[in-house]
NUVEX-305889 format. One record per residue (C-alpha): residue number from 0; x, y, z. Coordinates in steps of 0.2 Angstrom, whole numbers. Example, Ala and Ser with C-alpha at 12.3 -4.5 7.8 and 13.67 -1.06 7.14 Angstrom:
2
@num:0; u:62; v:-22; w:39
@num:1; u:68; v:-5; w:36
***
This chain:
328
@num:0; u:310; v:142; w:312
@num:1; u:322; v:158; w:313
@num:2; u:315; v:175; w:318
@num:3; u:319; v:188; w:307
@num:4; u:319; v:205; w:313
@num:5; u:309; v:217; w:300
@num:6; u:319; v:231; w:289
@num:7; u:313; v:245; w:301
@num:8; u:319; v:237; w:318
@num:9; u:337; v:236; w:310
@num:10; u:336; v:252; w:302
@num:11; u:332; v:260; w:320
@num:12; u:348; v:249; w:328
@num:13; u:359; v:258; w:317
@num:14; u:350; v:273; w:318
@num:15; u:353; v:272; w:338
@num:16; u:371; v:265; w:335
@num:17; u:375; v:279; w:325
@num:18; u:369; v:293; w:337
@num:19; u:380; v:283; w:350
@num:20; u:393; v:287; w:339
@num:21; u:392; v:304; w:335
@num:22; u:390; v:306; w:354
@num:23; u:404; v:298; w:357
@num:24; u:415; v:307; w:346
@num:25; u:408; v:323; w:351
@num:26; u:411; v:319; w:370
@num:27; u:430; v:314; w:364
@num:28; u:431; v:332; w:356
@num:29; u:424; v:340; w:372
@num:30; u:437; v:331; w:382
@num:31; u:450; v:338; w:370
@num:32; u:444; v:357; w:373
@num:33; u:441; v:354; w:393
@num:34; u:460; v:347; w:392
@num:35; u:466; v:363; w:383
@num:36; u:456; v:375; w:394
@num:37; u:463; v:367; w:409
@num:38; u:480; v:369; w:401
@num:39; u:476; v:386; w:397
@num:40; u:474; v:390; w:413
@num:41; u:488; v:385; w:421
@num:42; u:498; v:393; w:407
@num:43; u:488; v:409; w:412
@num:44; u:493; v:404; w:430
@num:45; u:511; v:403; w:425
@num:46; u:512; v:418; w:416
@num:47; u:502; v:431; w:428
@num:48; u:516; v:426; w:443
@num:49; u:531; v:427; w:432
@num:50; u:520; v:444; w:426
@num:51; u:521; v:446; w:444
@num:52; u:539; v:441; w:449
@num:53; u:544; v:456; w:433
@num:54; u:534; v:466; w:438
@num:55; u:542; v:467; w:456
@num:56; u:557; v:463; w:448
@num:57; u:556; v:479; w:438
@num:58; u:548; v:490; w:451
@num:59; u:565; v:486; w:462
@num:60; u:578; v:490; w:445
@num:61; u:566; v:507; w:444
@num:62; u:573; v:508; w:464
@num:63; u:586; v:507; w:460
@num:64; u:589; v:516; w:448
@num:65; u:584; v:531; w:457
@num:66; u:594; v:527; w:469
@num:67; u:609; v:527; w:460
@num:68; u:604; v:542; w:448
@num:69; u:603; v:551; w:467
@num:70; u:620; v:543; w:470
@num:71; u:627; v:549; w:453
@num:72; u:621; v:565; w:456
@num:73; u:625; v:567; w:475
@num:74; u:645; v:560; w:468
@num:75; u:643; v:573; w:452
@num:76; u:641; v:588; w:463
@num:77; u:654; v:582; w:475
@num:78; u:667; v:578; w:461
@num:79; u:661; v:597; w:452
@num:80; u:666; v:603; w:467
@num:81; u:680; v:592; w:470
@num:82; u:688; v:599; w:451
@num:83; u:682; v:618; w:455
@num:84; u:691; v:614; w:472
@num:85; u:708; v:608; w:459
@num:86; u:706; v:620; w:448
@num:87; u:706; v:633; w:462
@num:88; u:724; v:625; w:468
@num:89; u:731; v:623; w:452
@num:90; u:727; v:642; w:446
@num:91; u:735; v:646; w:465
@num:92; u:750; v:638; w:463
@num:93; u:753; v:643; w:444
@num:94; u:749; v:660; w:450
@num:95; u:763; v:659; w:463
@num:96; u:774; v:651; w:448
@num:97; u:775; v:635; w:461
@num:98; u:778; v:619; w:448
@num:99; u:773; v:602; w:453
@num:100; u:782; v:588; w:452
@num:101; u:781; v:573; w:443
@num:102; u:775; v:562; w:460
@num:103; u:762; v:575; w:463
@num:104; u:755; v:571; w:446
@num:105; u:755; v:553; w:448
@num:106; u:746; v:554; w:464
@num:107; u:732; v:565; w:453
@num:108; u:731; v:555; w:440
@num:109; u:729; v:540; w:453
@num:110; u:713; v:547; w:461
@num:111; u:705; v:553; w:445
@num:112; u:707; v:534; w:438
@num:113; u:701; v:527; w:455
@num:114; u:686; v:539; w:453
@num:115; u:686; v:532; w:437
@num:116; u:685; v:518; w:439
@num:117; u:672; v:518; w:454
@num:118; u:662; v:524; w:441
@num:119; u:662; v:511; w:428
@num:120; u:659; v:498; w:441
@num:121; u:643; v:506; w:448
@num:122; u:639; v:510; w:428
@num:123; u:643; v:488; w:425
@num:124; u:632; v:483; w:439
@num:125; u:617; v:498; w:431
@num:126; u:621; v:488; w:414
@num:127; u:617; v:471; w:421
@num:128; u:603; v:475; w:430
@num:129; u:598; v:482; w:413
@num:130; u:601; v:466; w:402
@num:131; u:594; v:455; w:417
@num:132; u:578; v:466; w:415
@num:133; u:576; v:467; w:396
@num:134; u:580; v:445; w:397
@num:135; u:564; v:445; w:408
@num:136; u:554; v:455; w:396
@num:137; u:559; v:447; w:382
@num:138; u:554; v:429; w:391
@num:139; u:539; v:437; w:395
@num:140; u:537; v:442; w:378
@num:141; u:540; v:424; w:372
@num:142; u:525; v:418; w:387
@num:143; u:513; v:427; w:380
@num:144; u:515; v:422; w:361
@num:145; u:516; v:404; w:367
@num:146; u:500; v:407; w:377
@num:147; u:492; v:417; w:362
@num:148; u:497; v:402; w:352
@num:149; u:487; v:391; w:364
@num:150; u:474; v:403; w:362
@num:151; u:476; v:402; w:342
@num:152; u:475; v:382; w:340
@num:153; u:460; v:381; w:355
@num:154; u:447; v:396; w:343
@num:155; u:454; v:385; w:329
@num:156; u:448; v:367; w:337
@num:157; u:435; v:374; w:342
@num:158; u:430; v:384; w:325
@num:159; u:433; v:367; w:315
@num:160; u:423; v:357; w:326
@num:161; u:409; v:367; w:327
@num:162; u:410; v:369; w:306
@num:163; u:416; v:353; w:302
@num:164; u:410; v:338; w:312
@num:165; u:395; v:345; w:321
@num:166; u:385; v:350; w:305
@num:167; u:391; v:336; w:296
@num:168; u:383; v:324; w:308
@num:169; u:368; v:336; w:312
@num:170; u:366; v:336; w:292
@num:171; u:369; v:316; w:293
@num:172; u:358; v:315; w:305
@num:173; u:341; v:327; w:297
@num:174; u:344; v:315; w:281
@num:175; u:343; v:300; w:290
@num:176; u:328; v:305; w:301
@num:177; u:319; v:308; w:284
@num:178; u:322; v:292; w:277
@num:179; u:318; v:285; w:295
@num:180; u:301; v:292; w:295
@num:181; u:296; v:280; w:281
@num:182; u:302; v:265; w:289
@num:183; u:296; v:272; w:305
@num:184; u:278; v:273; w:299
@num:185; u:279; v:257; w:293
@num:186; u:284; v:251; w:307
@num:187; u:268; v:259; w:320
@num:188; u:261; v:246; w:330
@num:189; u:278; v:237; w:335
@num:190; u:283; v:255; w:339
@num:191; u:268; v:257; w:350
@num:192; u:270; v:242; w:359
@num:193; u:287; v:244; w:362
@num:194; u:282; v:261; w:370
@num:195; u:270; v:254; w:381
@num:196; u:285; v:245; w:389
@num:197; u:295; v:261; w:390
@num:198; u:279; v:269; w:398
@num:199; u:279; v:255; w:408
@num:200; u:298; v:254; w:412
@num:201; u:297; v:273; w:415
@num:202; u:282; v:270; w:428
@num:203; u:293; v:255; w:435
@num:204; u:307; v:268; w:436
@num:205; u:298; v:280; w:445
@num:206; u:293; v:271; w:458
@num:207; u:308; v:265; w:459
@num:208; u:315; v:284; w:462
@num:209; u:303; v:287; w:475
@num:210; u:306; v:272; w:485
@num:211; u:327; v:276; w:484
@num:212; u:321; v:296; w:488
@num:213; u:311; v:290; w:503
@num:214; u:326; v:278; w:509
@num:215; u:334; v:292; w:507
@num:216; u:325; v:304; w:517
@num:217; u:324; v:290; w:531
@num:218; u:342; v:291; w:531
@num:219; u:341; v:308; w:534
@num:220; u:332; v:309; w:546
@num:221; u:340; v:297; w:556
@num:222; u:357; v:304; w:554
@num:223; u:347; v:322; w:560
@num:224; u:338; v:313; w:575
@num:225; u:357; v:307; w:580
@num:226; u:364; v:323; w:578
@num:227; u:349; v:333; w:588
@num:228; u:353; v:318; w:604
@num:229; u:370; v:323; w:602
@num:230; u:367; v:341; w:604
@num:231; u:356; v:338; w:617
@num:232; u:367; v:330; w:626
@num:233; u:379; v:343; w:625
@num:234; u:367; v:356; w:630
@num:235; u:363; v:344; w:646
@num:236; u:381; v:346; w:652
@num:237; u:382; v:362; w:649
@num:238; u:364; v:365; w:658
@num:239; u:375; v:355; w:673
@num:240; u:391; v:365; w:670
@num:241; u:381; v:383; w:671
@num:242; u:370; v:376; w:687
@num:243; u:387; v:372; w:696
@num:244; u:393; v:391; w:691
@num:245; u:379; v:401; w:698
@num:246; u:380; v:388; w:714
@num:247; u:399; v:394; w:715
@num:248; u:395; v:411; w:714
@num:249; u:380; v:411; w:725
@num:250; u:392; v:403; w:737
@num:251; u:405; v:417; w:734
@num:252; u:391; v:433; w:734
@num:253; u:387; v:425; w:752
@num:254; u:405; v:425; w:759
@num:255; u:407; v:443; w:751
@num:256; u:391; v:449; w:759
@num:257; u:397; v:441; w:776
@num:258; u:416; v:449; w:774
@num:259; u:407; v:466; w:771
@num:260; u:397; v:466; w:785
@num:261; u:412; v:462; w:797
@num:262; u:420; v:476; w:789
@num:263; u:406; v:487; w:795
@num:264; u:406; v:483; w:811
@num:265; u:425; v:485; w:815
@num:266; u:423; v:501; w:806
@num:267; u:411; v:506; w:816
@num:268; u:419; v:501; w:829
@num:269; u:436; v:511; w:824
@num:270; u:424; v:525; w:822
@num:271; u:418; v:524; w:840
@num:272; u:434; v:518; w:851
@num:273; u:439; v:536; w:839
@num:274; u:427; v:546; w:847
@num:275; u:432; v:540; w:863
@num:276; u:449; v:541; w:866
@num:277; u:449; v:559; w:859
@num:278; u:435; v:564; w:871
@num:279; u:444; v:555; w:887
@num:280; u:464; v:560; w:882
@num:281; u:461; v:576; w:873
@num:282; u:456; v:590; w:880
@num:283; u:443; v:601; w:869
@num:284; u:449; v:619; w:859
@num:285; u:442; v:631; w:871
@num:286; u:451; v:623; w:887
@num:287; u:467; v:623; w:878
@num:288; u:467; v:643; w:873
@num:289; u:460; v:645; w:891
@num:290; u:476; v:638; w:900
@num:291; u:487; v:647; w:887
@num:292; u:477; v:663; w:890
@num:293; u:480; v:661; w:909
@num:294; u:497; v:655; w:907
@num:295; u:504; v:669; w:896
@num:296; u:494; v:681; w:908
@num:297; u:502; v:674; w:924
@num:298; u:520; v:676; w:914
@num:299; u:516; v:694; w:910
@num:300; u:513; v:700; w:928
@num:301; u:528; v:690; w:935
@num:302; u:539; v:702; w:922
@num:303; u:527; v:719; w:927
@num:304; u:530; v:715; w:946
@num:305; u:550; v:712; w:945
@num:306; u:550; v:728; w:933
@num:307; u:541; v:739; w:947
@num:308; u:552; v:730; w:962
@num:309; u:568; v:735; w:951
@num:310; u:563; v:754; w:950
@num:311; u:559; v:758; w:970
@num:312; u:571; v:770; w:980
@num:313; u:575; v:768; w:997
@num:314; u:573; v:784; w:1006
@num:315; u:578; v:788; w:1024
@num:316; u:562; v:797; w:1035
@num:317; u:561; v:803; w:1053
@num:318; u:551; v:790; w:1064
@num:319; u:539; v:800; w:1067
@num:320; u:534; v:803; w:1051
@num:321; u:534; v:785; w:1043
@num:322; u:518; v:779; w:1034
@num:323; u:517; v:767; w:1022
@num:324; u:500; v:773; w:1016
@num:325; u:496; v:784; w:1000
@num:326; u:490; v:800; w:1010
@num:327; u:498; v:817; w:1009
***
């Protein structure tokens, strides 16, 4: 004896197949419109750095163009002047009925063609800066109604998909639900049992989670354990590496502080054996201006007596009358 399946259990696989199938369809068209955004984008990508690369590119031609509109006038002025300068000549010599020759004006008429043509080469390189420029406009041009073309067919994918498929199967969908509902009643008890095993598969489920959640968080926390030992670790040997430094520099501070003091002392030292020999050797302020005093007052009377010995006069007196005191 066969099982048969009732009417409502098949209608419900078909009713499941078919939502599969609009699920599937609709994750096909979302893979479509991901695919054309993301080719949209590096359109977009594309055209802002040739943008860019014009942009720059017209920004140097502007440059230029100044630059050679400055040239164009600074050689203007300079061949006005040049022609005033000409004129000038020509009106001199016609006035002094001076004629010029025919070599003369060939020698004219070769530097105004080789002004000439000086000019329509800087004109022929302006003119092909010109057309490169209006090339890469008109590519831009062409970039962006290619890009709003994309844009065009994407709002258009988009727009038919939305009208099209989605509310035709959402309509599909309502109807069949309404004709399900019958079957569906129907079909209670079986329907009830079988959620009691979902309930029951859910519970299942859940536990399930919470085991693989825990695992998880074991995981984790061994993975944080291994990582704090590890930074332990490393803050150990540094712990080691800063204790050796302050033992260095204790070390150092205690040789310093032993240099210093022996600096002291020999300048103290210095200070003294100073003091000495300058109270031993040198003799102090006072005694020196003494012995210059004295000295200079010894030379003064050594030049008074010879002055007074230079001025006697030797006289000639009677015997009886010679006395060599002051009395009258």
């Amino acid at each position: 004896m066969t099982y048969t399946p009732p009417h409502g259990t098949a209608n419900l696989d078909k009713h499941f197949e078919l939502i599969h199938e609009s699920h599937n369809e609709l994750q096909q068209q979302l893979h479509r419109i991901e695919t054309s955004t993301s080719q949209t984008n590096v359109d977009l990508e594309q055209l802002y750095s040739r943008s860019k690369n014009n942009n720059e590119h017209l920004n140097k031609l502007l440059k230029n163009i100044v630059e050679y509109s400055n040239e164009v006038i600074t050689e203007g002025n300079a061949t006005k002047s040049d022609m005033s300068l000409i004129i000038k000549e020509l009106d001199e010599l016609k006035r002094m009925n001076i004629s010029l020759g025919d070599d003369d004006i060939g020698r004219i008429r070769d530097a105004m063609r080789s002004i000439s043509e000086e000019k329509e080469g800087s004109n022929g390189d302006l003119k092909g800066e010109l057309e490169d420029l209006a090339k890469s406009l008109k590519d831009d041009r062409l970039s962006k109604q290619i890009l709003q073309e994309q844009f065009d067919h994407l709002s258009e994918s988009i727009k038919e998909m939305d009208t099209s498929i989605i509310l035709e199967r959402i309509d599909e969908l309502i109807k069949m639900n309404k004709e399900w509902k019958q079957d569906l009643s129907r079909e209670l008890h079986p329907v009830g049992k079988l959620q009691e095993i979902q309930s029951a598969n859910g519970q299942i489920l859940a536990k399930l989670s919470a085991i693989e959640q825990y695992l998880h968080d074991q995981r984790n926390k061994d993975t944080a354990s291994q990582l704090i030992s590890s930074q332990e670790s490393r803050v150990a040997e540094l712990e080691k590496k800063i204790q050796a430094l302050e033992t260095n520099y204790e070390s150092l501070v205690e040789k310093y502080t032993q240099k210093y003091d022996q600096y002291k002392l020999l300048s103290q030292q210095f200070k003294e054996l100073s003091e000495k020999s300058q109270t031993q050797y040198v003799p102090d302020s006072s005694r020196m201006q003494n012995l210059k005093r004295f000295h200079k007052g010894n030379l003064k009377l050594i030049d008074e007596n010879s002055f007074t010995q230079n001025s006697k006069r030797i006289v000639s007196t009677p015997v009886g009358f010679v006395n060599n005191s002051d009395e009258d």
